[in-house]
C-alpha positions in Angstrom: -87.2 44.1 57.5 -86.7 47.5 55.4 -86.1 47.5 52.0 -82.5 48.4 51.9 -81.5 44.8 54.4 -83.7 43.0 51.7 -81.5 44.4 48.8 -78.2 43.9 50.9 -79.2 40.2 51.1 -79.8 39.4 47.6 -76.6 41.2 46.5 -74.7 39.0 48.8 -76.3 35.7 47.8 -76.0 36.3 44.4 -71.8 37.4 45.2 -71.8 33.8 46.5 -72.9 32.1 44.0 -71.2 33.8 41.3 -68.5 32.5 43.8 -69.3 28.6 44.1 -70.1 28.8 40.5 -66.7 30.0 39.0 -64.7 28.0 42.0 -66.5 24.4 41.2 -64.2 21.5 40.3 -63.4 20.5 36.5 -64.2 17.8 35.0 -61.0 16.5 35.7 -61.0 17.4 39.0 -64.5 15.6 39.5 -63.4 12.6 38.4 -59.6 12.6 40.5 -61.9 12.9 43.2 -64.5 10.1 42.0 -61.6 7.7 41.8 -60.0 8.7 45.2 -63.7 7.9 46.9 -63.5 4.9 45.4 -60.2 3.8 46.1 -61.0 5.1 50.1 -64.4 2.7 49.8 -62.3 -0.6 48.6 -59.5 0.4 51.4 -62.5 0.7 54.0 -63.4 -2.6 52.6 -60.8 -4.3 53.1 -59.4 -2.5 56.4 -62.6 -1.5 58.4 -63.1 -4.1 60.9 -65.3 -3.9 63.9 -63.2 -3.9 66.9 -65.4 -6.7 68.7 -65.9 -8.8 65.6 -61.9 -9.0 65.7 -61.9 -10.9 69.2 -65.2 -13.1 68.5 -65.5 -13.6 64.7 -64.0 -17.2 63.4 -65.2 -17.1 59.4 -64.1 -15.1 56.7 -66.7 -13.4 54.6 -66.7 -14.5 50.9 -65.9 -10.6 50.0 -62.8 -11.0 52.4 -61.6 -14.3 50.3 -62.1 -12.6 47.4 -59.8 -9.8 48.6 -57.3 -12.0 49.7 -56.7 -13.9 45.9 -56.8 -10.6 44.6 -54.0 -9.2 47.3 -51.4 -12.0 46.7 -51.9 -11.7 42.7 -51.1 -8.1 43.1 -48.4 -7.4 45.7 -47.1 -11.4 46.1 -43.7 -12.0 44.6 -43.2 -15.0 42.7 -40.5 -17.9 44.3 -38.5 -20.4 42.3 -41.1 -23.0 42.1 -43.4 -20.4 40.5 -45.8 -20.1 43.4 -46.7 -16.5 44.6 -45.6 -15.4 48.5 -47.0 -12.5 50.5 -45.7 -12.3 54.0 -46.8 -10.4 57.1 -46.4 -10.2 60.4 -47.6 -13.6 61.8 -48.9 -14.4 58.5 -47.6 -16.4 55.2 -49.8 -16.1 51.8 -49.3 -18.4 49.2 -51.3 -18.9 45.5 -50.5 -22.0 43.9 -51.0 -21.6 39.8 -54.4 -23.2 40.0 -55.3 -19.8 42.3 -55.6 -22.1 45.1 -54.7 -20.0 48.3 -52.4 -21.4 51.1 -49.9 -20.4 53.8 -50.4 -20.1 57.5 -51.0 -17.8 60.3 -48.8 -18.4 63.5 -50.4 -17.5 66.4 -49.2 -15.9 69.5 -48.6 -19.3 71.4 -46.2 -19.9 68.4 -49.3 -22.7 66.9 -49.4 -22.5 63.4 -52.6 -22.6 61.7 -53.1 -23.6 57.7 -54.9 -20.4 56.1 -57.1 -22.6 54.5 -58.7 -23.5 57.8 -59.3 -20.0 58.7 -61.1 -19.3 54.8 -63.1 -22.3 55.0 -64.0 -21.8 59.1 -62.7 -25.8 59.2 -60.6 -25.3 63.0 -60.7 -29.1 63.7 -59.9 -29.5 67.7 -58.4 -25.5 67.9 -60.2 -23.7 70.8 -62.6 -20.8 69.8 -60.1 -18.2 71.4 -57.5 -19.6 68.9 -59.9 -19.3 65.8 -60.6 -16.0 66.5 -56.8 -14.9 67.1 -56.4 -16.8 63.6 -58.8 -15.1 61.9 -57.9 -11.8 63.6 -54.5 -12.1 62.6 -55.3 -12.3 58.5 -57.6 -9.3 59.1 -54.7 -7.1 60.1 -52.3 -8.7 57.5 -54.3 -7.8 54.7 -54.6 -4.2 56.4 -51.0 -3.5 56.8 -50.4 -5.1 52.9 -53.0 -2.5 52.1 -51.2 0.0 53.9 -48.0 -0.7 52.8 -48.7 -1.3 49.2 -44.8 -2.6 47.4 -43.6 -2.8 50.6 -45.9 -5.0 51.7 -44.3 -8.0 51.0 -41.8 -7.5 53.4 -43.6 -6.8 56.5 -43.3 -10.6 57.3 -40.2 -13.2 57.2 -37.6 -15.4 59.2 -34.9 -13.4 60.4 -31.8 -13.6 60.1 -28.0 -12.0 60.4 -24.5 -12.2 58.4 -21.9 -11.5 60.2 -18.8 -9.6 58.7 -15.7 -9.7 61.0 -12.1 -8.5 61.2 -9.3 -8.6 63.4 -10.7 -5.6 65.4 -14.6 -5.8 64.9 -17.4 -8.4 64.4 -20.8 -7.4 63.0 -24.0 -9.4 63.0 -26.0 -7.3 60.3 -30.0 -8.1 60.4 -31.9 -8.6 57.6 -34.7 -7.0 60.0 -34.2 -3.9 59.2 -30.8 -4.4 57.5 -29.3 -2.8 60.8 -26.5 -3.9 62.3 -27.5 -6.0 65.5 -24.5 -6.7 67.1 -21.4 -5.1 66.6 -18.5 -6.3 69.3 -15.3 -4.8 69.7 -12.5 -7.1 69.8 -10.1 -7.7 72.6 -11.9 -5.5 75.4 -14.7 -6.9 78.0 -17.0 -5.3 80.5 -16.8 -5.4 84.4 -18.8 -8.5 84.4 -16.6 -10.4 81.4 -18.5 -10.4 78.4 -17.2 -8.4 75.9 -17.9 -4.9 75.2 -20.8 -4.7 72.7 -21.6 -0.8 71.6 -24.4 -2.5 69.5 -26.6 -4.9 70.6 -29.8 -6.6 70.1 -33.2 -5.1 72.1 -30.8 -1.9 73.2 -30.3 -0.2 69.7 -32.2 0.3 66.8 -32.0 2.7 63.9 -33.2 3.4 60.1 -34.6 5.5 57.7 -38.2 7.1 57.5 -39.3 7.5 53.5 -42.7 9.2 53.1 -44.9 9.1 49.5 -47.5 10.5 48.8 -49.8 9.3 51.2 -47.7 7.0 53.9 -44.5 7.1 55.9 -42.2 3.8 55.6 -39.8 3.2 58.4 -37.3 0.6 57.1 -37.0 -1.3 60.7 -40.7 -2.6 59.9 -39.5 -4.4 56.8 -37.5 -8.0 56.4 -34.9 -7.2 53.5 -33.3 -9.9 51.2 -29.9 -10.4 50.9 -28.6 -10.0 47.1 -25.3 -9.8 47.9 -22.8 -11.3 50.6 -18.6 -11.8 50.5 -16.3 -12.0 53.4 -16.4 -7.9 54.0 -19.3 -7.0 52.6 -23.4 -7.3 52.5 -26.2 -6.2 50.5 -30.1 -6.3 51.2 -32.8 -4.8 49.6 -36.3 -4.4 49.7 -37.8 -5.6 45.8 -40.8 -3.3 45.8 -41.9 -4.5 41.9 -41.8 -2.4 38.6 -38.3 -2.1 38.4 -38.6 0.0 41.9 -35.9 -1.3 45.1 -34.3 0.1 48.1 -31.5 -1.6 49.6 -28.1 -1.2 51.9 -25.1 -2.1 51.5 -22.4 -2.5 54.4 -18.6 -3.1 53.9 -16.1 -3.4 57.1 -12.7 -2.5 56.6 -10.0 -5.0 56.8 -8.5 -4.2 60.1 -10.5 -1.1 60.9 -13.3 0.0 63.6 -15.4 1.7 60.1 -18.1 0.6 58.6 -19.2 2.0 55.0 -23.0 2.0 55.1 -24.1 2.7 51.5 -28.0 3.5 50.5 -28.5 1.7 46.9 -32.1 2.3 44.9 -33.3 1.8 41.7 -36.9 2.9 40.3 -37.8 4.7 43.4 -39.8 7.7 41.5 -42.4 5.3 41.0 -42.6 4.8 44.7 -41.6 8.1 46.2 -42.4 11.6 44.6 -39.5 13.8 43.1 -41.0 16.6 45.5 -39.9 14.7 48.3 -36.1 15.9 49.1 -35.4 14.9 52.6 -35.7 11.4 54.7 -35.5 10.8 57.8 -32.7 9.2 60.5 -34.0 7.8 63.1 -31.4 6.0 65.9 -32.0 4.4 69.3 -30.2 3.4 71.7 -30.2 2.3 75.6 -26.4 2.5 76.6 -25.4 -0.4 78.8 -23.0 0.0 80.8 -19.6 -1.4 80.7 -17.3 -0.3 83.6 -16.5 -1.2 87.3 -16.9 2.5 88.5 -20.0 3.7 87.6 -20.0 7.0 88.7 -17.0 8.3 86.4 -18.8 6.1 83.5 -21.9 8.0 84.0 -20.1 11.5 84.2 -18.4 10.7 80.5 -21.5 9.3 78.7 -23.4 11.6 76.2 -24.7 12.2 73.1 -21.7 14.5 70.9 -21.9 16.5 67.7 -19.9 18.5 65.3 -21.8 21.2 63.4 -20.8 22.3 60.3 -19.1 25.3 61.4 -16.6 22.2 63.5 -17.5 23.5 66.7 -18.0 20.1 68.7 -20.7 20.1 71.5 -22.5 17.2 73.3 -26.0 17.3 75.6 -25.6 17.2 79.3 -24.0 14.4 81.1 -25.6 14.6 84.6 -28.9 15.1 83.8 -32.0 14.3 81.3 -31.4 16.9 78.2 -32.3 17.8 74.5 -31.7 19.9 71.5 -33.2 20.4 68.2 -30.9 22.0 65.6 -32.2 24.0 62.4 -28.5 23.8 61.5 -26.4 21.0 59.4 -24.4 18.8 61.5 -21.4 17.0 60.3 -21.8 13.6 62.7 -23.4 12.2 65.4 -22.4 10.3 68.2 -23.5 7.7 71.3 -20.0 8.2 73.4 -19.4 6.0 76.6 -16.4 6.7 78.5 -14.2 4.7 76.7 -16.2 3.7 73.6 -18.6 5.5 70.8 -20.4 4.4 68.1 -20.2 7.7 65.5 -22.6 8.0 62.4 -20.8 10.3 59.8 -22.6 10.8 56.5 -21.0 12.0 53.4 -23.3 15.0 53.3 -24.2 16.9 56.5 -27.7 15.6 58.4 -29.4 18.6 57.5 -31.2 19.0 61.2 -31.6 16.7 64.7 -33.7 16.6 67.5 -31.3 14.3 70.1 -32.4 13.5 73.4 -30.4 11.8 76.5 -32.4 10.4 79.4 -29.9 9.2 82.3 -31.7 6.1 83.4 -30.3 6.4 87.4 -31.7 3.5 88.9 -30.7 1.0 86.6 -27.9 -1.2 87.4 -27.2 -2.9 83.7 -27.7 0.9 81.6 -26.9 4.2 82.1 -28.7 6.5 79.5 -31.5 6.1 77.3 -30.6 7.8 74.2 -32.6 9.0 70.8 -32.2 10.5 67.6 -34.4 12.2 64.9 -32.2 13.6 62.1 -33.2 14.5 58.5 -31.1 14.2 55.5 -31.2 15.4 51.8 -32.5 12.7 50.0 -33.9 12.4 45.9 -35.4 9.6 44.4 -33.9 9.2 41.0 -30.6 9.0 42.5 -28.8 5.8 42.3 -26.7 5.9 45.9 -28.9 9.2 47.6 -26.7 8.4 50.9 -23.3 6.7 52.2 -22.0 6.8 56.0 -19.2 6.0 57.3 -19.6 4.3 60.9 -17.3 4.6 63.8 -17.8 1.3 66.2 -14.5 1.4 68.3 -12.3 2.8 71.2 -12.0 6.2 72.2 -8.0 6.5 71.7 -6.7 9.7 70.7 -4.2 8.5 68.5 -6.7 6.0 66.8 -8.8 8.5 66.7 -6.7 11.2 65.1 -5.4 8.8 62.0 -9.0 7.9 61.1 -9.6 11.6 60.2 -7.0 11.6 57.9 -8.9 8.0 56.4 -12.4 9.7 56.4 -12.1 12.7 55.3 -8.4 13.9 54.4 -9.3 17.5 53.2 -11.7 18.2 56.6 -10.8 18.0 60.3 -13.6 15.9 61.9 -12.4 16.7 65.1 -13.2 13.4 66.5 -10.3 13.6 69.1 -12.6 16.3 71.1 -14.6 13.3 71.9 -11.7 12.8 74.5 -11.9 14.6 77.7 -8.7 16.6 77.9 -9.5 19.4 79.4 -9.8 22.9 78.6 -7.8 24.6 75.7 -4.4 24.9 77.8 -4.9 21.6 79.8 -5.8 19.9 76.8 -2.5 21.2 74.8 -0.1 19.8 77.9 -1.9 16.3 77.1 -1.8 16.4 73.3 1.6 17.4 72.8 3.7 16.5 76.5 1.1 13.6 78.1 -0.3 11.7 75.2 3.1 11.3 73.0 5.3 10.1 75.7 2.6 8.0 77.4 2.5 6.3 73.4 6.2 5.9 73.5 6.8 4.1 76.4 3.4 1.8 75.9 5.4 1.0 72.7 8.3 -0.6 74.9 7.1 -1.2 77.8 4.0 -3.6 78.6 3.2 -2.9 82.2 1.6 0.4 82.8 2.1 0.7 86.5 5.9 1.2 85.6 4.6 3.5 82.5 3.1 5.9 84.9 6.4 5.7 87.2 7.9 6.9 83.8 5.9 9.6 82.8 5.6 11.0 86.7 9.2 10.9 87.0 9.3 12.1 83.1 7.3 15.2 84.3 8.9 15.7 87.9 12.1 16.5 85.5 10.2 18.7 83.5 9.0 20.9 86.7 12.5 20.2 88.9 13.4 24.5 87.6 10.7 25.6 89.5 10.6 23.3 92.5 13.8 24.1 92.9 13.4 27.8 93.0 10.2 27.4 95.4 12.1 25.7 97.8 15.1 28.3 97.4 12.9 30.7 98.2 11.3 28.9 100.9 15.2 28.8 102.2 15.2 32.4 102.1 12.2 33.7 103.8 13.3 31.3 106.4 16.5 32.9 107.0 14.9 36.3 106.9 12.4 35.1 109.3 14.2 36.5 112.7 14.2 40.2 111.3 11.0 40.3 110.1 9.7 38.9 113.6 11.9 42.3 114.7 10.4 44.7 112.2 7.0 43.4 114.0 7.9 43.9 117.1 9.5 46.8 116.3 6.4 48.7 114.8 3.1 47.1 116.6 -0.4 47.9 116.3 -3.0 48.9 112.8 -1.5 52.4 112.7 1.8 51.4 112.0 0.8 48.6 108.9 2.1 50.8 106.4 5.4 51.1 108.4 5.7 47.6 108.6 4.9 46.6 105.1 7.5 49.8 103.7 10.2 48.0 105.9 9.5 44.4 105.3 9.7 45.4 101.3 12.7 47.2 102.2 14.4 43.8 103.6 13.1 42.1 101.1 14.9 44.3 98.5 18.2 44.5 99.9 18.6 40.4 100.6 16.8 39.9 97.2 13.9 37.9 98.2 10.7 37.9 97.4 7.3 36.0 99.5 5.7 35.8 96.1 8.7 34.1 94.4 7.8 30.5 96.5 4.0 30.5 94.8 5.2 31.0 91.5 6.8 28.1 90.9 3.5 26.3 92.3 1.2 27.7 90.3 3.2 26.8 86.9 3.0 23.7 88.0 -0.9 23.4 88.4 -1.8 23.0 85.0 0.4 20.1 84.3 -1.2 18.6 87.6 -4.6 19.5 86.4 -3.9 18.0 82.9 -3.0 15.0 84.4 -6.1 14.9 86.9 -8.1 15.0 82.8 -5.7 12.5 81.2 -5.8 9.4 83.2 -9.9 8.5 83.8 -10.1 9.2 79.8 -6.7 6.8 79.1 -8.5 3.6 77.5 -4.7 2.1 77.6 -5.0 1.7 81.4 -8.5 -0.2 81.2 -8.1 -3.5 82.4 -4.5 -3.1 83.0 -3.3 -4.9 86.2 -0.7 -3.5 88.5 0.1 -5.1 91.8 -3.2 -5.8 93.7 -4.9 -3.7 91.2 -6.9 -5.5 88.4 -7.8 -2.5 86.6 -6.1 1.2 86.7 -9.2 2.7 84.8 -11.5 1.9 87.9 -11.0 2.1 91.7 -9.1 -0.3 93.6 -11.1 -0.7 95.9 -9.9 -3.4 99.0 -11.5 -2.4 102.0 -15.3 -2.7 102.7 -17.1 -0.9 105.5 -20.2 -2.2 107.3 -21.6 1.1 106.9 -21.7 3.9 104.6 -19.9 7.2 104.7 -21.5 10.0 103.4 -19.6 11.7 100.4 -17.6 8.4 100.6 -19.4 5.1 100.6 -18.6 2.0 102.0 -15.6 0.6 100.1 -11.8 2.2 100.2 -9.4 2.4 97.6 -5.7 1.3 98.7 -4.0 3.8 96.6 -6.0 6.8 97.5 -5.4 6.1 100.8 -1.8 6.1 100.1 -1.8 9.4 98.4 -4.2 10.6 101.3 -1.4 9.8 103.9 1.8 10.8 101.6 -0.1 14.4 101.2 -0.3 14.5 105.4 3.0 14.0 105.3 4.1 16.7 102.8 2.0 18.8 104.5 3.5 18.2 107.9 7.2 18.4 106.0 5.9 22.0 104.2 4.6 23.2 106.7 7.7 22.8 108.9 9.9 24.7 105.7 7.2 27.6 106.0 8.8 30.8 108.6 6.6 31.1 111.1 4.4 28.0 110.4 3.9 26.6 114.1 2.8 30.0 115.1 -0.8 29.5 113.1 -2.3 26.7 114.8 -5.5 27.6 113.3 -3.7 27.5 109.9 -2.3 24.2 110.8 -5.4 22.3 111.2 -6.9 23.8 107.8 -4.0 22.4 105.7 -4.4 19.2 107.6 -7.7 19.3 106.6 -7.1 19.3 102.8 -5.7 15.8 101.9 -8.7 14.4 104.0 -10.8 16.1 101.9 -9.0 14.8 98.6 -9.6 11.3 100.0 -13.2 12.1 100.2 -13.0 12.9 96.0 -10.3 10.6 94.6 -11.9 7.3 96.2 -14.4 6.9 93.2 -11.7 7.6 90.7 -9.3 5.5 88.6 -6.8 3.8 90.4 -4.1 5.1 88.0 -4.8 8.8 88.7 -4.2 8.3 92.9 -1.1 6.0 92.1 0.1 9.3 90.0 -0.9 11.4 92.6 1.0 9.3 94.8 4.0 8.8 93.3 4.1 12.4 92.6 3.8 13.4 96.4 6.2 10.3 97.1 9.1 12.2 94.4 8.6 15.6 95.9 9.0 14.6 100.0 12.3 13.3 98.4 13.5 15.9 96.7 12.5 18.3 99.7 14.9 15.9 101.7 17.7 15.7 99.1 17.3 19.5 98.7 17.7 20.2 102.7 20.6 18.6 102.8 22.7 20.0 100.4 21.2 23.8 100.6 23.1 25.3 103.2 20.9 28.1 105.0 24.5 30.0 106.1 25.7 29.8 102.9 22.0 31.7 101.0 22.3 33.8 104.7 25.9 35.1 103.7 24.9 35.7 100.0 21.7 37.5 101.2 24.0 39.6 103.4 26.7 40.4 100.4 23.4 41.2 98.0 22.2 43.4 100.9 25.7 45.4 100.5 25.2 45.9 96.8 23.8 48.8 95.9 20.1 48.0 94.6 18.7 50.2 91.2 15.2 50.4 92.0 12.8 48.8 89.3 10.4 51.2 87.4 7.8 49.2 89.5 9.4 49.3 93.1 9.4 53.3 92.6 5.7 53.4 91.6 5.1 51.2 94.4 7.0 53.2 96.9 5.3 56.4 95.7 2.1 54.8 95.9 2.9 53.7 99.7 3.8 57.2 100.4 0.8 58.8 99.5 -1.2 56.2 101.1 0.0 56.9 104.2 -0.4 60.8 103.8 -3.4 60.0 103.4 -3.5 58.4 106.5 -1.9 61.0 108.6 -4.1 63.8 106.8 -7.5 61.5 108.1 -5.9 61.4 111.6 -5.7 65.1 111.7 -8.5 65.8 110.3 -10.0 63.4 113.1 -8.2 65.2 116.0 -10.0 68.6 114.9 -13.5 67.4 115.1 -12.4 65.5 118.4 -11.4 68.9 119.5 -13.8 71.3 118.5 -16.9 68.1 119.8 -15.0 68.9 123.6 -15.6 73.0 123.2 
């Protein structure tokens, strides 16, 4: 080693020292950090257990008993009779005044053991494996109370519910958790007669995550106490000592699917820091399933959301899906086909991660759904967050006068949680469908003769244009023998132009027009289409009855196969197969009205083949959307018959005859049309030539 690498080592150790010694720790910093070692060494005392002494060991060192009187002095809450309690899980801590130390431990058979036996090693007839689980047990009490610190105390307790009911909903609100359990919605059941729960124990779950300093507290570990109760309303808290609580308050609105879910704390900046501005939301859920048809419920189940711009949106219904969202988002919400449970704070969630697993081969659920939202949150205030929660029906008029209730000066949008449609469909349904389908419900109780209503309601609406499709059916028909001569008249490709100039001549002078019958049909698709939307989403028709059927939301299904069909299964519903042989019917009748319809054969078959098909895709659908189907076919055969007989096809054949007579102004777009026609076939005749020369000059 040279002299220079000697040199260029010593000035690099001495930069690090002059480093180490103007970074060291203060004397305040030293002792922060003395203290924190400390603290680490008693938590290691009281929570480092060996693994194998857990599932052997029967006796409790004395350090361990000493921990334990000093655990209940500290974090045990006093009761009425002056005695101090510390629960946990499995395991009830009592200190009498003379620092005597009781309670019991409750094993996993449900066998409760005094936890003076366990301190003193004194078992009596209790097996070895039973001691140890005992003595196990305290162990990881006194760890979790060390983990929990204030909120300790309420890791153990019995549990308990209040129930809060109306004439729409009942609640059963858990003090585990201070969630509500149960929440049942009045007057509707599921396919297999018990009543429709959107909330239920084991299958939902949801709280809130606070973090401190050094721990995260989710408040579904925690058994709440409950300070306040009347006939509406509920409050539990968590009483975490020094003046610090946490508690929620729920109120249910008299007649009302809402729920006001209120956050109330007091003294919380001695628990949480003020840095800490956000908490967590955390909701579960595995949707059961409710309906006969399971297929359509499936297609309609999924997790919605409005952002904050009030563009609504929901994850896939088919298939397993997720989002996570930077963005605010105004609500959240578990939808089933015809019911949702909607959380809707009074300030945005300020970022989700929502996931929807579809849980296929599950009979009793359909969809395993989870979310992770965070929300603004501060300590020092007094009510940090309020929701407003949605447990009801999805009915669009319901639905539209609660926005009005929970937020008049903001559109919540929550009608979009309806399936209307796209943006035209959906306008036929909110202002044609919806409003007369509420009128006559208001009248009329059976809603097999409501949808005879509102389909002959409609059939009105569109008797204009079937009207003029037939008339023009009427005319082609009549024009049919002279366009068969214009054919036969000028045969063969090269004379197509010839053919089409005179067949739009004819058509002119009789004024007809082959596009004037599809018209009228395709005005008429989006009312059918709107209607195709309306009825699986109508909650009115669930569990409505109509002649044999004993629900028009699901399939009436009567007829069951030995085997299955593919694409169809093995059952048959009646009224599809009614609309199925109506639309042969029609078809046959059309077809019969078309010119020149028995001279396609080919043609003949295919439209045959269409209402089969539609049997193959209306079979799993509601019953009250083939009896529509079928009424509608069943009104329009009849007016095709009432219309044949009192059009007279002499009478349109004379006035064809006198409009032929009349001299005709061409349109602006007949001339372009024309012209264009004429230079095509110029076109045509200059290609031929041009064809007949190199022919020629290829024979020199």
């Amino acid at each position: 080693m040279n002299k220079t690498n000697v040199i260029g080592l010593l000035l690099m150790g001495a930069v690090i020292m002059l480093f180490m010694y103007f970074n060291q720790p203060s004397a305040e910093e030293r002792a922060a950090m003395a203290e924190k070692a400390r603290q680490e060494q008693a938590d290691a005392q009281k929570t480092d257990i060996d693994p194998k002494a857990q599932l052997t060991d029967t006796s409790v060192t004395p350090q361990e008993r000493a921990i334990i009187a000093s655990t209940i002095r500290e974090l045990g809450s006093k009761d009425s009779t002056g005695t101090i309690v510390l629960n946990a899980p499995m395991v009830r801590l009592t200190m009498e005044a003379d620092s005597a130390i009781g309670g019991t431990v409750t094993l996993s058979s449900g066998t409760k053991v005094p936890v003076k036996a366990v301190i003193t090693s004194d078992y009596g007839q209790l097996s070895r494996s039973d001691a140890a689980e005992a003595c196990s047990l305290l162990r990881k009490a006194l760890s979790d109370v060390a983990k929990y610190k204030g909120f300790a105390s309420h890791l153990g307790g019995d549990s308990t519910t209040v129930k809060l009911e109306n004439s729409r909903l009942a609640l059963e609100i858990s003090n585990k958790g201070a969630m509500i359990a149960r929440a049942t919605v009045k007057g509707y059941q599921r396919f297999d007669s018990t009543q429709v729960a959107p909330i239920e124990p084991g299958n939902d779950s949801y709280g809130f995550t606070l973090t401190s300093a050094s721990q995260r507290f989710d408040t579904r570990d925690f058994f709440f106490e409950i300070t306040e109760q009347t006939d509406s309303s509920v409050m539990m808290q968590l009483n975490l000592g020094d003046g610090a609580s946490w508690g929620i308050r729920y109120t249910l609105a008299p007649d009302s699917y809402l729920v006001n879910m209120t956050i109330v704390q007091q003294g919380m900046q001695n628990v949480i820091p003020a840095s800490v501005n956000t908490m967590e939301f955390n909701w579960n859920q595995t949707m059961a399933r409710n309906e006969e048809g399971r297929m359509f419920e499936e297609q309609n189940s999924a997790i919605y959301y409005m952002g904050a711009n009030g563009d609504v949106d929901n994850l896939s219904e088919n298939s397993d899906d997720k989002e996570e969202f930077t963005q605010r988002l105004k609500w959240i919400a578990y939808k089933n086909q015809f019911f949702s449970t909607i959380f809707i704070p009074n300030t945005n969630f300020s970022g989700a991660d929502l996931e929807s697993v579809a849980l296929k081969d599950n009979a009793a659920y359909l969809k395993q759904m989870s979310t992770q939202a965070e929300m603004d949150y501060s300590s020092t205030h007094a009510m940090p967050a309020s929701f407003t929660i949605f447990i009801g029906p999805n009915s669009y008029p319901l639905l539209s006068d609660l926005e009005d209730t929970i937020t008049p000066d903001e559109d919540l949008n929550l009608t979009e949680l309806i399936p209307l449609g796209w943006t035209l469909f959906r306008w036929i349904n909110i202002f044609i469908v919806i409003p007369v389908f509420t009128f006559l419900g208001n009248f009329i109780s059976s809603y097999g003769i409501i949808i005879l209503l509102l389909t002959i309601f409609i059939k009105l609406i569109l008797f204009p244009f079937t009207y003029k499709s037939y008339m023009s059916q009427a005319k082609m028909r009549v024009l049919a023998p002279e366009i068969k001569e214009i054919n036969e008249k000028y045969p063969g490709q090269e004379n197509a132009m010839k053919r089409q100039q005179e067949s739009m001549a004819l058509y002119s002078r009789a004024g007809a027009s082959p596009m004037s019958g599809c018209l009228p049909l395709l005005l008429q698709m989006p009312i059918l289409i709107a209607m195709f939307k309306f009825f699986p989403s109508a909650i009115e028709l669930r569990g409505q009855s109509f002649l044999w059927v004993a629900d028009l939301s699901a399939p009436d299904y009567i007829i069951s196969l030995p085997f299955a069909i593919p694409f169809l299964g093995n059952k048959l519903s009646l009224f599809c197969l009614l609309m199925t042989v109506t639309n042969i019917v029609y078809t046959r009748i059309n077809m019969q009205s078309q010119p020149g319809g028995n001279s396609m054969p080919g043609m003949k078959w295919m439209m045959y083949l269409m209402p089969l098909m539609f049997l193959f895709f209306f079979n799993n659908y509601a019953a009250g959307l083939s009896y529509y189907y079928f009424l509608s076919l069943l009104i329009t055969i009849v007016q095709t018959y009432i219309f044949r007989q009192v059009v007279d096809e002499d009478k349109v054949r004379a006035t064809m005859r006198e409009n032929a007579k009349k001299p005709k102004k061409k349109s602006g777009f007949m001339a372009r049309l024309e012209e264009a026609q004429r230079k095509q076939q110029a076109m045509l005749r200059e290609q031929e030539k041009q064809r007949g020369r190199r022919g020629g000059n290829n024979r020199r």
